[in-house]
C-alpha positions in Angstrom: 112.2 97.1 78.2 110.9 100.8 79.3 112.2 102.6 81.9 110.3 103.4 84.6 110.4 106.9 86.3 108.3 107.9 89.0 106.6 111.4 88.2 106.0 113.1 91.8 103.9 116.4 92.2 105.5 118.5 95.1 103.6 121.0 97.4 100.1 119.0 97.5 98.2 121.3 100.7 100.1 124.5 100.1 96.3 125.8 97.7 93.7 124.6 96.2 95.4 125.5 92.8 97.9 123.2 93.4 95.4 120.6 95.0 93.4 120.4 91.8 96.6 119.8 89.3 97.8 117.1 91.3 94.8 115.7 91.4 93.7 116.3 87.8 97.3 115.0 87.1 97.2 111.7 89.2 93.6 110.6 87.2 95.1 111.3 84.2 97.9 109.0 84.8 100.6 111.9 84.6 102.3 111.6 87.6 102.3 108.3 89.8 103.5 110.3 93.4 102.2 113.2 95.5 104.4 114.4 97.9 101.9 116.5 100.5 102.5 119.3 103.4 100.2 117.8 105.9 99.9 121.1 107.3 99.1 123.2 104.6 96.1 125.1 104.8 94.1 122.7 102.0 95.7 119.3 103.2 92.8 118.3 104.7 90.3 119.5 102.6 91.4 117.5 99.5 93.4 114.6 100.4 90.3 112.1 100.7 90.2 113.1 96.9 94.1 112.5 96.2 93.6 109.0 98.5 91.0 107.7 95.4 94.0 107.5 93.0 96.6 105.0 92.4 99.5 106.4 93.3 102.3 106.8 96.1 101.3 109.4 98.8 103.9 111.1 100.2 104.6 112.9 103.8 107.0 116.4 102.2 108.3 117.8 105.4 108.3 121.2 105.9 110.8 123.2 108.0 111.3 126.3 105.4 108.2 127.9 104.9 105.2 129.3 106.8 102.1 127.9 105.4 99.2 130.1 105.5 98.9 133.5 107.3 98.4 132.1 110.7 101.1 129.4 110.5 104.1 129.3 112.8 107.3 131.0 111.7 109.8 129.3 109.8 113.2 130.1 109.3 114.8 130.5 105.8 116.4 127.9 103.6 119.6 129.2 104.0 119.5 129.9 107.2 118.1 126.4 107.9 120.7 125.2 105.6 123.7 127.2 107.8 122.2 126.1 111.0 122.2 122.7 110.3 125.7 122.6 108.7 127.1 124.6 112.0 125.4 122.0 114.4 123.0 124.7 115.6 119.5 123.3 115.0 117.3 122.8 118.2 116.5 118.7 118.2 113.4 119.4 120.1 112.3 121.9 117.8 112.8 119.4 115.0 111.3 116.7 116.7 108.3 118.4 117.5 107.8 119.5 114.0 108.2 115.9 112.7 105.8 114.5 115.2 103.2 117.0 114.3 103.7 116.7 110.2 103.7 112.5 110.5 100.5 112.4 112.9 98.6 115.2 110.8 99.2 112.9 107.3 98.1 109.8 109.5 95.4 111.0 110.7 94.1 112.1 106.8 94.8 108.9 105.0 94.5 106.7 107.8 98.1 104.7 107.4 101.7 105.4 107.0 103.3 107.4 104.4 104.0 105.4 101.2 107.7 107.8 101.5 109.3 110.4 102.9 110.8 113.7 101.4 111.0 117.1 102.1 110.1 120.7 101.2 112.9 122.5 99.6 114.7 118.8 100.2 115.0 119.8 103.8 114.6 116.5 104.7 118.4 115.2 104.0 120.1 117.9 106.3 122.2 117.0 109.3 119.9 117.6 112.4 116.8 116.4 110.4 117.7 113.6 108.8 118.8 111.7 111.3 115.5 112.5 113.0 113.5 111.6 109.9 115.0 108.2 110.1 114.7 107.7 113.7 111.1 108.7 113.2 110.7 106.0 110.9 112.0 103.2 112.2 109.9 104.3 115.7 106.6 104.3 113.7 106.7 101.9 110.9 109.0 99.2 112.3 110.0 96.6 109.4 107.5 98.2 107.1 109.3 101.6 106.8 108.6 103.9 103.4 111.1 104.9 101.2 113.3 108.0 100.8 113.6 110.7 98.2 117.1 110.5 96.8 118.4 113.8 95.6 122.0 113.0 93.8 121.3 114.2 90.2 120.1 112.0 86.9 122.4 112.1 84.0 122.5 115.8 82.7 123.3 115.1 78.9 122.2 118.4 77.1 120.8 120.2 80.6 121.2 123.7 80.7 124.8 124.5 83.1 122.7 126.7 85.3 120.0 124.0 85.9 123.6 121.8 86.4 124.9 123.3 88.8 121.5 123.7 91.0 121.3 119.9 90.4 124.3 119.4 91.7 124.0 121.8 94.9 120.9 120.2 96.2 122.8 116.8 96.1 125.6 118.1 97.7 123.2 119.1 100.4 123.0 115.7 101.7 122.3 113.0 99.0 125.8 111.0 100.0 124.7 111.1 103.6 121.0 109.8 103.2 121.8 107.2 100.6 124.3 105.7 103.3 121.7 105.7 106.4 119.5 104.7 103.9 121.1 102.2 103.1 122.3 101.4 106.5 118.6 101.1 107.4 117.7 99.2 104.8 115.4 101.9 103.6 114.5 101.8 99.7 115.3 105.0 97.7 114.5 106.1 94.2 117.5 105.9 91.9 118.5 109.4 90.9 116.9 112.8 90.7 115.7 114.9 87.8 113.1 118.1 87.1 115.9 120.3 88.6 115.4 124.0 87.6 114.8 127.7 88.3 111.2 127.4 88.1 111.0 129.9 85.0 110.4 130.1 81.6 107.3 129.2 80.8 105.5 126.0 79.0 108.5 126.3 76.1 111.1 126.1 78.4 109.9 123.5 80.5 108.7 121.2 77.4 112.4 121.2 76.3 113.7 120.5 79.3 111.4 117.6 80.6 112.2 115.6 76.9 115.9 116.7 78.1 114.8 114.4 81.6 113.0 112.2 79.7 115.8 111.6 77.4 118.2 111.2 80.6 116.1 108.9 82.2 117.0 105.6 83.9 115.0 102.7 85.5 113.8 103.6 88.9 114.6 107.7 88.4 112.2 110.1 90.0 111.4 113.3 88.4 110.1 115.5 90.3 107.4 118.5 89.2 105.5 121.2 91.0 101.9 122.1 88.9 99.0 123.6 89.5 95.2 123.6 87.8 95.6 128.0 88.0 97.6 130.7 88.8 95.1 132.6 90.9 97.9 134.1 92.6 99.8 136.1 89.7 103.1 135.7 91.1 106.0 133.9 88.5 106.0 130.8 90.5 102.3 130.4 90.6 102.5 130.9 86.8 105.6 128.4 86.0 103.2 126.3 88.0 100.5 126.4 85.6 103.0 126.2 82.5 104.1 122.5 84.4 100.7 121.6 84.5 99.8 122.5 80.7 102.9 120.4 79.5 102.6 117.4 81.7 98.4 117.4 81.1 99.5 117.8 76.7 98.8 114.5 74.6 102.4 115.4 73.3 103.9 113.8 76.6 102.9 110.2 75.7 104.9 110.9 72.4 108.0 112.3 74.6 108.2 109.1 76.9 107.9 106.9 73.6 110.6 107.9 72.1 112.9 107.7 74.9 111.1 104.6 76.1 109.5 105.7 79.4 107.1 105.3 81.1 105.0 107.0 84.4 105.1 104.0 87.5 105.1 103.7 91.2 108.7 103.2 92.3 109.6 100.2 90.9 110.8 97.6 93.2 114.4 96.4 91.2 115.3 100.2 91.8 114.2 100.8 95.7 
């Protein structure tokens, strides 16, 4: 039987760069989640367009980065990360934040997010994830979305600095979500993979996506973060495009059938 990994798209709303991959992606059958910033500066403009596809639609919260020029201040991710390891995170603050990202996505598509999961994986830090939860379980009730797990996939023939970052961001948090999670009866994807330093270009990131690929197991989400163009010029804007050249190739189909996966919606026997 394949396995089935759930390819998610990061950052949908941060430009219209980004906007068009995922949504050029998601019709092509290339990824099977978007995870969107509901307010980014193109959030509202395009997510009738993502809402035609068949895929998960996810809320990404944000509490790391100023989107667009006129956008409210953020603080860093390490200093969020230091605040909210020291116990020095203003609850209102966060709570006001969370109300405004939830009721900006519902207003767009209409209904709940399909999951939850978080810019820069923000979302499993003391301070917010316990508010994330709470947020939930006050909105959705019994019919609660899942969670983005962030403990790392198997890293069989991974790079050791890609490693290591893998293993940071779980540290982070994973141990702590997947219990409330669990506690909650929340569903989560099995393991994460698509862990690097967002560099190297399309022949970097070919081999190390049929390094995921190869890793893979049922119910594993792999996340990506591509765009259509790279407008911008910056490196990131161009590893951007890279991701989108190699996930858009016809070579991907050979990738996943040779380490027998394939692109789904989280499957239920993993959530």
């Amino acid at each position: 039987m394949s396995k089935r990994i759930v390819v998610c798209g990061d950052d949908f709303g941060m430009n219209a760069d980004i906007d068009e991959g995922m949504i050029a992606l998601a019709g092509m059958g290339r990824i099977s989640a978007v995870s969107c910033l509901s307010l980014g500066p193109t959030f509202v403009t395009n997510a009738h367009r993502l809402a035609a596809h068949n895929i998960d639609i996810g809320l990404h919260v944000n509490f790391s980065e100023a989107l667009g020029s006129d956008a409210e201040p953020m603080p860093s991710l390490s200093g969020l990360i230091l605040r909210a390891y020291a116990g020095r995170l203003d609850p209102v603050w966060i709570g006001a934040q969370l109300d405004r990202q939830f009721d900006a996505f519902e207003a767009a598509f209409g209904r709940a997010p399909d999951y939850v999961d978080g810019h820069q994986h923000v979302h499993q830090l003391p301070g917010i994830r316990e508010q994330v939860l709470a947020q939930l379980k006050r909105r959705y009730g019994a019919e609660r979305p899942w969670l983005r797990q962030t403990a790392p996939g198997a890293l069989c023939g991974i790079p050791l600095k890609e490693s290591i970052k893998a293993r940071i961001i779980g540290a982070l948090g994973s141990g702590a979500l997947a219990r409330q999670a669990r506690r909650d009866g929340l569903r989560t994807n099995r393991r994460l993979l698509g862990v690097y330093g967002f560099d190297g270009g399309k022949r970097r990131y070919a081999d190390l996506l049929q390094n995921w690929l190869f890793n893979a197991h049922d119910g594993d989400l792999l996340m990506c973060h591509p765009a259509m163009d790279c407008k911008e010029g910056s490196p990131m804007s161009r590893q951007r495009r890279a991701e989108f050249d190699v996930l858009a190739s016809p070579k991907l189909g050979d990738w996943m059938s040779e380490n027998g996966v394939r692109i789904a919606r989280l499957p239920a026997a993993a959530r």
